[in-house]
Structures are given as structure tokens and as C-alpha cells.
Wavefront OBJ file of the C-alpha trace (Angstrom):
o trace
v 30.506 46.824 94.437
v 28.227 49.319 94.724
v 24.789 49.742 93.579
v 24.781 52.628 91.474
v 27.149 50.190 88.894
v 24.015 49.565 87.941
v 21.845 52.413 86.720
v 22.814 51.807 83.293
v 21.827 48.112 82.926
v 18.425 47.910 84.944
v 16.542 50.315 82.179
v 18.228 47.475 79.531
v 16.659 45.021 81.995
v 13.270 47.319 82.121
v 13.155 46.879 78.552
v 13.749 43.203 78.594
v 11.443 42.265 80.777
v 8.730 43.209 78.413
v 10.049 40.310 75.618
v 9.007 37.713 78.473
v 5.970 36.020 77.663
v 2.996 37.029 79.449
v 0.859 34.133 81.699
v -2.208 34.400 79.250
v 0.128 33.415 76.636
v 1.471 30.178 78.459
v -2.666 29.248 78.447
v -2.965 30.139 75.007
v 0.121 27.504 74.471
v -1.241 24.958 76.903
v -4.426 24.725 75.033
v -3.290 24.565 71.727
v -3.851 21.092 69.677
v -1.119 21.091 67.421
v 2.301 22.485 66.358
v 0.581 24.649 63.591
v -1.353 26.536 66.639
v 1.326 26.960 68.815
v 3.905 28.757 66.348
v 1.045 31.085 65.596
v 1.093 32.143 69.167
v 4.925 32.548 69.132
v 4.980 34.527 66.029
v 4.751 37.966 67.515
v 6.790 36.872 70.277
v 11.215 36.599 70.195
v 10.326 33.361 69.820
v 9.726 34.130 65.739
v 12.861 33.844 64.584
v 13.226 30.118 65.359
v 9.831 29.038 63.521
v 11.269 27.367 60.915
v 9.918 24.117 59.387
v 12.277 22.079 61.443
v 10.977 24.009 64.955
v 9.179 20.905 66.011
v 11.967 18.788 65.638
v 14.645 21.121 66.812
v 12.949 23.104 69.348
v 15.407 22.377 72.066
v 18.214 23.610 70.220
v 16.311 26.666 69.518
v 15.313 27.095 73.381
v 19.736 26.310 74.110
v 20.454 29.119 72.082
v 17.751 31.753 73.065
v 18.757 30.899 76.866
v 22.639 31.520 75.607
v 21.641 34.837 73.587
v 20.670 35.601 76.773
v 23.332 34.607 79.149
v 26.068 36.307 76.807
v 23.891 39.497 75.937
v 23.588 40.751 80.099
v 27.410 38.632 80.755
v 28.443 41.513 78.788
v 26.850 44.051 79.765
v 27.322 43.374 83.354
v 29.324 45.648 85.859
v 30.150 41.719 86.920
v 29.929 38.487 85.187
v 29.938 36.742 88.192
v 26.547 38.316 88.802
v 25.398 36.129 85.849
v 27.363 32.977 86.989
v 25.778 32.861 90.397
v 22.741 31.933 88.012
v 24.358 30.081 85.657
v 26.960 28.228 87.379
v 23.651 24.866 87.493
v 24.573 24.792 83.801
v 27.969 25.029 84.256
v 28.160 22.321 86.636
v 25.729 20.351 84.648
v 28.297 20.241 82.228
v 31.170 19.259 84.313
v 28.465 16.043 85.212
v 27.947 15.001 81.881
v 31.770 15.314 80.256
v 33.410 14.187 83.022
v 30.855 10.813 82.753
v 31.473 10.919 79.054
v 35.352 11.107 79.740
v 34.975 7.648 82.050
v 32.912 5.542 80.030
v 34.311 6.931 76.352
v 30.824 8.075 74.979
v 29.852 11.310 73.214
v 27.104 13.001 75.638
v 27.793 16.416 73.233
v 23.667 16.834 72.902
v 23.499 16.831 76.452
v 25.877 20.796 76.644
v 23.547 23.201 78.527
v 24.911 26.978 77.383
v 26.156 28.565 80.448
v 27.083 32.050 78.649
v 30.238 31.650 80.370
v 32.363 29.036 79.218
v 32.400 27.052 76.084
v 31.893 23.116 74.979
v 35.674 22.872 74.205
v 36.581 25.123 77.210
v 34.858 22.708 79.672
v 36.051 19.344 77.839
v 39.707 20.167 78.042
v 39.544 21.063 81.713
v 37.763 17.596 82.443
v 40.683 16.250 80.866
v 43.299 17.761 81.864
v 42.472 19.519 84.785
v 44.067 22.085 83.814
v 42.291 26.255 82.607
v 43.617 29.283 81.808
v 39.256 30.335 81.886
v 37.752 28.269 84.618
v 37.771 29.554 88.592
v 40.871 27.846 90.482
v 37.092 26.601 92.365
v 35.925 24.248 89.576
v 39.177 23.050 88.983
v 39.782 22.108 92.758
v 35.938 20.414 92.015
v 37.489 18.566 88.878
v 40.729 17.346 90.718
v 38.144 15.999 93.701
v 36.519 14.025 91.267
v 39.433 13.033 89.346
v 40.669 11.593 92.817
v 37.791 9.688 93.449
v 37.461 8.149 90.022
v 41.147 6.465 90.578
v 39.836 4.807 93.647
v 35.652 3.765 92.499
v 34.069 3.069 89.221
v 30.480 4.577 90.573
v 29.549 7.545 88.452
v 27.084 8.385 90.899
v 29.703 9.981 93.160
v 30.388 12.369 89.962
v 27.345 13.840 90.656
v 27.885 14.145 94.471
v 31.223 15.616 94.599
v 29.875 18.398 91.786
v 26.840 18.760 93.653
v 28.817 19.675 97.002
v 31.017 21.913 95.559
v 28.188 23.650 93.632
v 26.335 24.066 96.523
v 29.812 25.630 98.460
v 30.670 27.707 95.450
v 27.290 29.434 96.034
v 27.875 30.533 99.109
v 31.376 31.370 98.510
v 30.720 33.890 95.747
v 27.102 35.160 97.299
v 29.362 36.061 100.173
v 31.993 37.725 98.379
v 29.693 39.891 95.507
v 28.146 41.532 99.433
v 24.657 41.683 98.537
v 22.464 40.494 101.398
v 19.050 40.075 99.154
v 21.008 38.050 96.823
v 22.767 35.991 100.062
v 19.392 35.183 101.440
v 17.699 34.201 97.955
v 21.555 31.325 97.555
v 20.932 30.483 101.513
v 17.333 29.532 100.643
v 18.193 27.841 97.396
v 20.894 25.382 99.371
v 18.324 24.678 102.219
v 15.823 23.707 99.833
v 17.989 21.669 97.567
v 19.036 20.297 101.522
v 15.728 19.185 102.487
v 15.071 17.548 99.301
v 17.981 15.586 99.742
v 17.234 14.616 103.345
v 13.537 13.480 102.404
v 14.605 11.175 99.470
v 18.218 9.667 101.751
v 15.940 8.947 104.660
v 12.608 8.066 102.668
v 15.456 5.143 101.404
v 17.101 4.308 104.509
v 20.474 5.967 103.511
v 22.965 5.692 106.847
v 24.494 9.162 107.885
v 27.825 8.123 106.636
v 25.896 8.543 102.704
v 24.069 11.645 103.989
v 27.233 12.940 105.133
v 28.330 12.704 101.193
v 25.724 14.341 99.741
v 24.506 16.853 101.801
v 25.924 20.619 101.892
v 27.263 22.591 105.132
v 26.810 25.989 103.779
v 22.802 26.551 104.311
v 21.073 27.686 107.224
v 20.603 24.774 109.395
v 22.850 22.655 110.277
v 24.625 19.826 108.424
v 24.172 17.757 111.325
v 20.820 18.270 111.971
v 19.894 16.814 109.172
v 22.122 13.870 109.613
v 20.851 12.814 112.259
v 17.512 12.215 111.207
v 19.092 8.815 109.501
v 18.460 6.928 112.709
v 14.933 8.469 112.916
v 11.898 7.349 111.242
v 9.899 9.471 108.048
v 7.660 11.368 110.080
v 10.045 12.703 112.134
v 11.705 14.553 109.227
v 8.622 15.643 108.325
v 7.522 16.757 111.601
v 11.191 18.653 111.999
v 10.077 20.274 108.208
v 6.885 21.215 109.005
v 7.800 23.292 112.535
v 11.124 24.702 110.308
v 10.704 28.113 108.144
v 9.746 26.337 105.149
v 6.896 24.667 106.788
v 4.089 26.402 105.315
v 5.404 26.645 102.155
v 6.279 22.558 101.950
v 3.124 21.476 103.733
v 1.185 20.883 100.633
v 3.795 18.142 99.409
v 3.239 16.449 102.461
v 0.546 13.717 102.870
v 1.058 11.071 105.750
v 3.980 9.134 104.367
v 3.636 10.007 101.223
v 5.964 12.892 99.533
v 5.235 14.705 96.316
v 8.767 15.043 95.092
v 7.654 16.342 91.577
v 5.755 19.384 93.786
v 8.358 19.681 95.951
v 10.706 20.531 92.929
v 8.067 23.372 91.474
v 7.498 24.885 95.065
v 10.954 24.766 95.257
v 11.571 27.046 91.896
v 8.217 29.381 92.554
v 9.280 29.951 95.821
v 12.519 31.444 94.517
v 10.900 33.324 91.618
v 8.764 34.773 94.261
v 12.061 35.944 95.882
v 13.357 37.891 93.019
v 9.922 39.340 92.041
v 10.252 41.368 94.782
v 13.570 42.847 93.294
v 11.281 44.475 90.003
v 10.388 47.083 92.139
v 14.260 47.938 92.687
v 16.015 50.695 90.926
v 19.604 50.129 91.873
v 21.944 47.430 92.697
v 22.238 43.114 90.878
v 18.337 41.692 92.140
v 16.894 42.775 88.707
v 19.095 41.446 87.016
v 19.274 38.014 88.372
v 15.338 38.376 88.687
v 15.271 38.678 84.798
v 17.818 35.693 84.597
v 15.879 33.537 86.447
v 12.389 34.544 84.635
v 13.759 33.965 81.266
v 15.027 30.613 82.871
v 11.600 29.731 83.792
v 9.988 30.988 80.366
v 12.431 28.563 78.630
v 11.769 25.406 81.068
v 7.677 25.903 80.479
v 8.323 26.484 77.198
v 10.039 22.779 76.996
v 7.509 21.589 79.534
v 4.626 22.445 76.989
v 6.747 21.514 73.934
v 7.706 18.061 74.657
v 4.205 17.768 76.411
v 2.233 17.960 73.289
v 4.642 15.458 72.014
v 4.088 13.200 74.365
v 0.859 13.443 74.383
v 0.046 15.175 78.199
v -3.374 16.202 78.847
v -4.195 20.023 79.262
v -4.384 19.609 83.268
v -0.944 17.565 83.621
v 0.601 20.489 81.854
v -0.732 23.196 84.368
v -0.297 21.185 87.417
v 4.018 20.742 86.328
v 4.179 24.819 85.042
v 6.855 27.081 86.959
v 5.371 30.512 87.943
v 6.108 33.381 85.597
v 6.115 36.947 85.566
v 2.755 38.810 85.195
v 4.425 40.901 82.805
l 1 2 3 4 5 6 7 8 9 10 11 12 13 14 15 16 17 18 19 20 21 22 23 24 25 26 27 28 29 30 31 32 33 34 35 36 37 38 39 40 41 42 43 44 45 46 47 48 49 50 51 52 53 54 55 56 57 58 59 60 61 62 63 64 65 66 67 68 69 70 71 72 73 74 75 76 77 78 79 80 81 82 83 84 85 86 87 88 89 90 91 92 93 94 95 96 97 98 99 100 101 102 103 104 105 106 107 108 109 110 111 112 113 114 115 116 117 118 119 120 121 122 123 124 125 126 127 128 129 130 131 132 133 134 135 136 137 138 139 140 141 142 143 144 145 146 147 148 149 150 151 152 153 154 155 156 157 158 159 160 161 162 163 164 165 166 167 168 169 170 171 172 173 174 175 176 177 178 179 180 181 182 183 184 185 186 187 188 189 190 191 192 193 194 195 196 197 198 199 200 201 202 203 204 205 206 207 208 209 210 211 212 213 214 215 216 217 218 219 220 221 222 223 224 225 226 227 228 229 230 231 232 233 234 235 236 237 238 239 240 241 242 243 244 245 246 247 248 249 250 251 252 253 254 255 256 257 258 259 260 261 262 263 264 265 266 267 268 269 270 271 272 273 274 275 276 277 278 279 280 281 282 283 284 285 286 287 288 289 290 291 292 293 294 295 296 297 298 299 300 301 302 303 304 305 306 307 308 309 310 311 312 313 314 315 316 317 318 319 320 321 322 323 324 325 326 327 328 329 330 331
């Protein structure tokens, strides 16, 4: 696909770009005291049109469907959907998770739908239970069937979330490989040997056996399947030691302290590490990086948005607020 597809959707991503809300205005949000103060400071924004007087109670349907607005405004306008679905196959997949439990255990997880921009709350149900799409990539299904297969044989919904996971992961690479852009090839590569590492830290941090890690982990990032395997018959440190002298070392080493592993800032290195990946692509006239770039900013806006949100809720102090926010755009 060539670059120049493009010309006509970056300026509509140009223009976009300038909705996202600036940093200032996430510390504006983070110290507001109430509800009251915090729709003031969305009021100018494209957040305005969901300030209604049930906001506080519904404000994650109103994030849903300004992250679906979204995903079905640029689907469209898109030389390539599957531009967009690189980004928003997590929420697809997400979805798969959570019907496909519903579908074992005969419960109604409906308020648990992400929006996906791609493929719709029916669309998703009746392939989970059927196994059969005339919308879904012959892909998912074969991810469906896997599951379906190991549901006849174990009653563990964990394994829901492993098979999905693998796939997900192998989907990735599949498609980043096919669409032939290299930027957007390194930025999935990255994202699986992250999501990798994680895994290895918390299976060996637990004393999973390889046969487990085997399950769970993915072959299609950088290093190699098996090399993180076999850190099941070797101790904490050593993983961490292998980590620290690997490519993400520098980045990681802050989560890092003796024995001790900050999974919670290994998950927001994780993200800002990848946001720092497409910021680069701003500064790019042609070819898919903005776009995805935008996609995953907006992404971020909405997840700090819900981070603040249910914060103030809750109760969280000004400083546990900062410490868990994504990095954003200094638009």
C-alpha cells in the first residue's frame, strides 16, 4: 500500500489532533475537588456534549462511545481498516474474553462490551456461539474454534484468556507483516516483547513450570520463545539480570528493586514507551504512523480520563493520580 494513500487523511488527522486534551488540562482535572469543577474544565473541550446531569454516573458510557466515534469516524475514512484494527483488535479480543466466559457460565457480562469500531455486540456474540461469521477474519474464528476445543475438554476459564491472548499476540504480527510498514512492524514487535516480559516476570515470580510458560507466552516477538522458557528452572534475579542486559533494560530498570517488581509501573512504562514510539510519527507527512499515533493518543486521553474519573470517586489522593497517568501528547 503505498504511502501517498494517505495525503488526504493525515491533514483530517492534523486537525484532530488539536481536539486532544492538552497536559495542563489533565492537571487542571487532577486537582479538581469535585464533579462540579471538573465538567467546567471539559466544557470547552469534545468532551461537552456528554455533560449531562447523569455524567457522573454514566461517564464510562460516555468515554465507550467517544472512543467508538472515534474508531468508526478514521475506520471510514481509512485507505485500510485494518490500519485501525491493528489498534483496535485489544478491544476486539477483549470481547471475545468476556462473551465467550459469559457463553460458559450463562451470565450477561453485556456492560463489560469495549467498542472496537469494527465489529458489533451482536456480531461478536453470534460468532462465540456459533463459530461461525460472514464479518469476522477466518483468524478470530480459527481463535474461537481453539477455544471452543479446549472448553470440551477443561472447565478453567482461565485458559479463555490464554488461548485469546496467543492468538492476539500472533494476529499482530501476522497483519503488521502483511500491511509492509516497517515503523509500524517495529512499534507490534515491541508491543509483544513487552507484553512477553511481563508475562515471564509474573510466571517465574510464581514458580510457573515451562510446560505453563509454554501456554501463555507468544513466539512472534523478538527474542526467543525459548529463552524465556527457560528461565522457569532459574531463580528471580536471573530474569532480571537477563532484562536488565536486554534492549529494554534501561527503560525497565526503574521497576526493578532487588526482588521486588513494580508491576503497576511496569504496565505505564510499558504504554509511554509505545506512545513515545508513535510521537515520533507527528512529524510524518505520508504513509499509516499518524494515524495509529492519533489512535493510540485518543486511547490514552480516554484511559486518564477514567483514571481521574473513577479516582475522585474513589477517593485517590492528588499524587496517586499522577504517579498511575499514561503520557499524552503536548498538543
Amino acid at each position: 500500500m503505498a504511502k501517498q494513500m494517505y495525503h488526504q487523511l493525515n491533514p483530517l488527522i492534523r486537525l484532530k489532533e488539536n481536539e486532544l486534551l492538552a497536559p495542563e488540562v489533565f492537571q487542571q482535572l487532577i486537582a479538581a475537588e469535585d464533579f462540579k469543577k471538573i465538567e467546567g474544565i471539559l466544557m470547552p473541550t469534545v468532551y461537552h456534549q456528554y455533560l449531562d446531569a447523569n455524567f457522573q454516573k454514566d461517564f464510562e458510557k460516555s468515554l465507550n462511545q467517544e472512543l467508538l466515534t472515534t474508531f468508526e469516524e478514521l475506520a471510514a475514512a481509512a485507505p485500510d481498516r485494518n490500519l485501525v484494527w491493528v489498534y483496535t483488535m485489544r478491544y476486539t479480543l477483549h470481547n471475545l474474553k468476556v462473551f465467550t466466559k459469559a457463553c460458559y457460565v450463562k451470565e450477561n457480562y453485556d456492560h463489560l462490551y469495549l467498542p472496537d469500531g469494527m465489529f458489533t455486540m451482536d456480531e461478536l456474540k453470534h460468532a462465540v456461539e456459533t463459530g461461525i461469521s460472514s464479518v469476522l477474519p477466518e483468524s478470530i474464528l480459527y481463535s474461537i474454534g481453539r477455544v471452543k476445543e479446549y472448553m470440551e475438554e477443561s472447565h478453567i476459564l482461565q485458559g479463555i484468556d490464554v488461548i485469546y491472548d496467543r492468538h492476539y499476540l500472533k494476529e499482530q504480527r501476522r497483519l503488521g507483516e502483511t500491511l509492509g510498514y516497517p515503523e509500524l512492524l517495529e512499534e507490534i514487535i515491541a508491543f509483544i516483547d513487552l507484553t512477553n516480559l511481563t508475562t515471564a516476570l509474573r510466571c517465574v515470580a510464581q514458580g510457573r513450570s515451562q510446560g505453563f510458560m509454554s501456554t501463555v507466552l507468544s513466539s512472534s516477538g523478538s527474542i526467543e520463545k525459548s529463552q524465556w522458557m527457560s528461565f522457569a528452572e532459574q531463580s528471580l534475579s536471573d530474569l532480571t539480570t537477563f532484562i536488565l542486559e536486554s534492549a529494554y533494560g534501561d527503560l525497565l530498570l526503574p521497576v526493578f528493586d532487588g526482588e521486588k517488581i513494580d508491576f503497576a509501573g511496569l504496565d505505564v512504562i510499558k504504554d509511554n514507551y509505545l506512545t513515545g514510539m508513535y510521537e515520533q510519527a507527528r512529524t510524518t507527512a505520508f504513509g499509516p504512523l499518524p494515524l495509529l499515533a492519533f489512535l493510540n493518543a485518543k486511547d490514552i486521553e480516554i484511559k486518564n480520563l477514567r483514571l481521574i474519573l473513577v479516582g475522585k470517586r474513589a477517593g485517590f489522593t492528588k499524587e496517586q493520580l499522577q504517579e498511575r497517568m499514561r503520557m499524552t501528547y503536548d498538543v
